[in-house]
N, C-alpha and C positions, 0 to 999 in steps of 0.2 A: 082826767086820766093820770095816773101817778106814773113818774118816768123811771127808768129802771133806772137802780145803783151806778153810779158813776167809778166805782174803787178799782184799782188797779189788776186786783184780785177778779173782780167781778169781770172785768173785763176780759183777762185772760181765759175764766172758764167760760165766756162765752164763746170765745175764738176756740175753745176745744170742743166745744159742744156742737158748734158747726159743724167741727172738721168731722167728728164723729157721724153726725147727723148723714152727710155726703160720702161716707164711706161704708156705711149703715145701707143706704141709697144703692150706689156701685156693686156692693156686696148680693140686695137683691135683685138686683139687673142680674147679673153673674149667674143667680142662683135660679133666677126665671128662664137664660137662655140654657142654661145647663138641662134643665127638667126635660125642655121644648127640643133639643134635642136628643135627649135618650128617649123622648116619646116616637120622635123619628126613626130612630135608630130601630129600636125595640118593631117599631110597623114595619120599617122596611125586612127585619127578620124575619117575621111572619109571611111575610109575602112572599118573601123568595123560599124560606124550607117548606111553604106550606104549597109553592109553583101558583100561588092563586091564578095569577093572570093567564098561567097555560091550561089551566084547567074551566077558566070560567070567560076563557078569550078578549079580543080584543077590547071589548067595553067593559072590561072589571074595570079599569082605574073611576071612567066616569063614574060609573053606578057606585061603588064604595065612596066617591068624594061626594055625590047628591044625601047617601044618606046619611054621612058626618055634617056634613052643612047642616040637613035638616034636624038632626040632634044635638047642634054645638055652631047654632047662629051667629055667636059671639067671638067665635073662633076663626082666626084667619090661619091660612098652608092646609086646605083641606081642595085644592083645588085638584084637579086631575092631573093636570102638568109635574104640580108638585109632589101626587103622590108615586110618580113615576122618578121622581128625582129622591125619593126618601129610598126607594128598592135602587135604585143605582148609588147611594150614601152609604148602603149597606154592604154590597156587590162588592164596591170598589178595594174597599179595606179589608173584608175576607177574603178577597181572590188572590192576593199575594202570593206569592210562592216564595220568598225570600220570608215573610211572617209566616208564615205555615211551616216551612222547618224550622226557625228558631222554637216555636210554639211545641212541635213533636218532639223536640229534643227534648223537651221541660216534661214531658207527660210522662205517664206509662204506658206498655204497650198494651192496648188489650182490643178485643171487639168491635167495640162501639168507637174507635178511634176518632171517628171524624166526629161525630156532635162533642166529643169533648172538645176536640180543636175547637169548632163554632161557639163554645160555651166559653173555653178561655179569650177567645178573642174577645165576646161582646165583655168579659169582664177585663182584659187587657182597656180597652177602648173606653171603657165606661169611667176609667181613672187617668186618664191622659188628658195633653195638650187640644187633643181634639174636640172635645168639649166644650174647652174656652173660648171661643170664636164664635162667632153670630153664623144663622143660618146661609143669608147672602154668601157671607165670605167661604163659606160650605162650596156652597151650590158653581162657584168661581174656580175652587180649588178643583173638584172631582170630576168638572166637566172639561176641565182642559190640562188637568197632569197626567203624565203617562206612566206612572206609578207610584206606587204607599211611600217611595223615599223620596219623593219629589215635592208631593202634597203636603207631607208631613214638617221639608223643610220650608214651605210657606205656611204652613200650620207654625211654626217655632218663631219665624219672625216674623209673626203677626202679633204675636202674643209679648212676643219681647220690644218691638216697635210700636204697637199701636195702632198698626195699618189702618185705614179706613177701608171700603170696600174699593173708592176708586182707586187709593193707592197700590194695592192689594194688584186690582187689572191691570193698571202701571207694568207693574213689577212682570209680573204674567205674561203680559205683551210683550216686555221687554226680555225673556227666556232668563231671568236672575238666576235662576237654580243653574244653569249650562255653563253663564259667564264666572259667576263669579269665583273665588280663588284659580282663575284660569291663567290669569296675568304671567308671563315668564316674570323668573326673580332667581337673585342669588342668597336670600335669606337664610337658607337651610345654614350657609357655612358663615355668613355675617352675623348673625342674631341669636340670641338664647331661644332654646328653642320654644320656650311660654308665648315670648313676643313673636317669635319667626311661625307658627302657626295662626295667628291673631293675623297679623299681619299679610299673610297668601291669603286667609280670608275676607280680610277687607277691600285687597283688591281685584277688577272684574276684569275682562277680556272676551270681548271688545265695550268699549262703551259706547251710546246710543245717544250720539248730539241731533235727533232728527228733531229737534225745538228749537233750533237754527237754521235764519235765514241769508245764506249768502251767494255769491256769485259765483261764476266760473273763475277758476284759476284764481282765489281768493288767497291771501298771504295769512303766514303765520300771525302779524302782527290782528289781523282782520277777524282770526278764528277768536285768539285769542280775548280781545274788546269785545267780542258777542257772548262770548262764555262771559264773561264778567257782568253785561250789559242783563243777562240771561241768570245770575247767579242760583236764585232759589231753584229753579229745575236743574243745573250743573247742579247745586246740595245735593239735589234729591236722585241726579243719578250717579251722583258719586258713592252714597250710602249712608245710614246714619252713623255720624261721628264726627263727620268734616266741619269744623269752624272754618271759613274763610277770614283768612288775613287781610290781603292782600295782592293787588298786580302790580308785577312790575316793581316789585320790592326791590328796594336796593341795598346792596353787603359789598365791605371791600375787599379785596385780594392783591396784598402789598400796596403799591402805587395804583394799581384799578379800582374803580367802583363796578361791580356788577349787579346786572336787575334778574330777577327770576320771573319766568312769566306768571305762574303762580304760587301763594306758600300758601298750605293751609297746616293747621295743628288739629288733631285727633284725640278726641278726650277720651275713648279709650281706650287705645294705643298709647297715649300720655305722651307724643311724640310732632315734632313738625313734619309735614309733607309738602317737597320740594316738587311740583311739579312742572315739567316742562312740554310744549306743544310744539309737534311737528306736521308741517300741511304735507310733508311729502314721505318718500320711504324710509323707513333706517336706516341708518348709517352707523356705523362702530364709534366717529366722533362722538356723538352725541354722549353716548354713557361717560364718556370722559368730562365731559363739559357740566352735564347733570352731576358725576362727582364730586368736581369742587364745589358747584353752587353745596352740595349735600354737606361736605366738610368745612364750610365756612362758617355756614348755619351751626353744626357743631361748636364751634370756636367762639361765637360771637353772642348766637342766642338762645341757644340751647343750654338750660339751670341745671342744678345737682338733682331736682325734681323732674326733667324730662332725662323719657327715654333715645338711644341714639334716632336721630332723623333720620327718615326713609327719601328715598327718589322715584318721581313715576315719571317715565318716559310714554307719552300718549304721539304716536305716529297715526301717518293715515296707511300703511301699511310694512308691514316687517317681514322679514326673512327671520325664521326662528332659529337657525342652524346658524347664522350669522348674528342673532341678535344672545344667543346663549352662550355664544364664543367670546363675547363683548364683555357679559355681567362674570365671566370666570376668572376675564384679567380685571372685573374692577375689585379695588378694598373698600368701596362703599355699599348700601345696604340698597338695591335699584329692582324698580320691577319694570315691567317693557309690556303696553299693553296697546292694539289698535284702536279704530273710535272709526264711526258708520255715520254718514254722511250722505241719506239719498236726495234729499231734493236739493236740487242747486239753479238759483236765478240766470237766465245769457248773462253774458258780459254785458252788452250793449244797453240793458235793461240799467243796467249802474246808476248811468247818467242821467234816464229818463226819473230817475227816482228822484223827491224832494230829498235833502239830509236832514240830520236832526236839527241842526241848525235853522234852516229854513222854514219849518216846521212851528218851530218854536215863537219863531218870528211873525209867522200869518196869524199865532195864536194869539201874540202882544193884539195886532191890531186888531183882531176881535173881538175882545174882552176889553180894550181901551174905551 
């Protein structure tokens, strides 16, 4: 067997010829899920302008999926369940009333007004973000958002993130469309306004530590060692962006060294984020104290290449009227958000537990 060219040349168009190959690949994944859904799409219309299932009652769905199976064996989503979930695919995105008058504004008036709306939509829809997502992630979206601007913003970052289907339920579970840019902040009057938009975005209110296990009357130091201990689920409910630094970093102020509970930096934001953790209520101190840690970072580690550093004040609960009073006398860039906390161990249980230490130790001698 003769071996291929060894030349530097040859090498690199081999390395292009993959990437092609697997983008070739992607491309018709894309183009396959795209079809598979306007075939849905396109059915679930039918069904619903043509009322089949009122007209031909409760067992249309079975009987129309018996006789797609028995014409298109090869074919899977022909089952009943899912043909019921193709007319609810359909339903959902036409029922709008917020897309229905943007929609009537664009037309003319005449007649037949509503199947043109039904025409523009299915071709609004046939060229969008909706498209690019697998059917699962459909079927996720439509069955539990309660309307076209909710769906659509887990349609957009899905598309832009990469979700998986379980990430996707994550997110779902977790109500992301309600929390996020919910966080109090004083950005609008610190920040330009490109980054101070970005920025309300990125951050959420409340955040959802329920992947933490600790005790009653657990200390800030405690909270904050499980988040760390816990990090890739804090990544992933903090959002996509966050690099984590570091805990417990330490920056000087004059004669002090101070530590910050946590720093992460934002690739894109382009900026550090100073966050600090509170097990108990707000307090007006706290934004002061987040302050300096915030302007230090300024001073110390923050390059001609980043942008200024943000602060997030994460309490277990706030007074907004008192926490919006706080961010007006700061001159730093801060946002002020809660974090949910339902399960919690006794006290007493503490003790009963091994530590990690101890743990560690039974392990030596069973492996020795």
């Amino acid at each position: 067997m003769t071996n291929l060219p060894t030349t530097p040349d040859f090498k690199q168009w081999l390395v292009s010829l993959k990437t092609r190959i697997r983008q070739s690949q992607i491309k018709a994944a894309i183009k396959v899920n795209e079809e598979l859904l306007r075939l849905y799409w396109d059915l679930g219309h039918d069904i619903v302008v043509r009322q089949m299932d009122a007209e031909w009652g409760s067992g249309f769905f079975e009987r129309l999926s018996q006789e797609l199976r028995a014409e298109f064996p090869e074919m899977k989503g022909f089952s009943g369940t899912n043909l019921k979930y193709c007319k609810h695919f359909y339903q959902f995105y036409t029922q709008d009333d917020t897309i229905l008058q943007q929609l009537v504004a664009k037309l003319q008036m005449v007649d037949d007004k509503q199947n043109i709306i039904r025409q523009q939509l299915v071709d609004e829809f046939k060229t969008s973000l909706v498209f690019q997502i697998p059917w699962g992630h459909h079927v996720q979206i439509f069955t539990k958002c309660k309307s076209v601007k909710e769906a659509l913003f887990y349609i957009r970052k899905t598309v832009e993130n990469g979700w998986s289907r379980a990430v996707l339920m994550n997110f779902l579970d977790a109500d992301l469309y309600r929390k996020q840019g919910k966080a109090l902040n004083n950005f609008d009057r610190l920040l330009p306004e490109v980054q101070s938009d970005l920025a309300k975005e990125v951050l959420k209110d409340p955040y959802n530590f329920d992947f933490l296990t600790l005790t009653e009357n657990y200390k800030e130091h405690e909270l904050e060692k499980a988040l760390s201990v816990n990090i890739t689920k804090m990544l992933l409910e903090l959002g996509k962006g966050f690099a984590f630094v570091g805990r417990q970093v330490p920056i000087k102020a004059g004669n002090k060294e101070l530590f910050m509970d946590m720093l992460f930096y934002h690739l894109k934001l382009r900026c550090y984020i100073v966050v600090e953790l509170k097990a108990r209520e707000f307090d007006g101190a706290f934004t002061g104290q987040l302050g300096v840690y915030v302007s230090a970072v300024n001073h110390q580690m923050r390059t001609k290449f980043d942008n200024p550093t943000l602060g997030l004040l994460i309490c277990k609960t706030k007074d907004n009227v008192m926490a919006q009073y706080s961010l007006e006398s700061s001159s730093q860039p801060i946002g002020i958000s809660e974090y949910e906390l339902s399960q919690l161990l006794p006290e007493n249980i503490k003790s009963e537990l091994p530590s990690i230490e101890e743990i560690e130790e039974k392990l030596k001698k069973i492996t020795a």
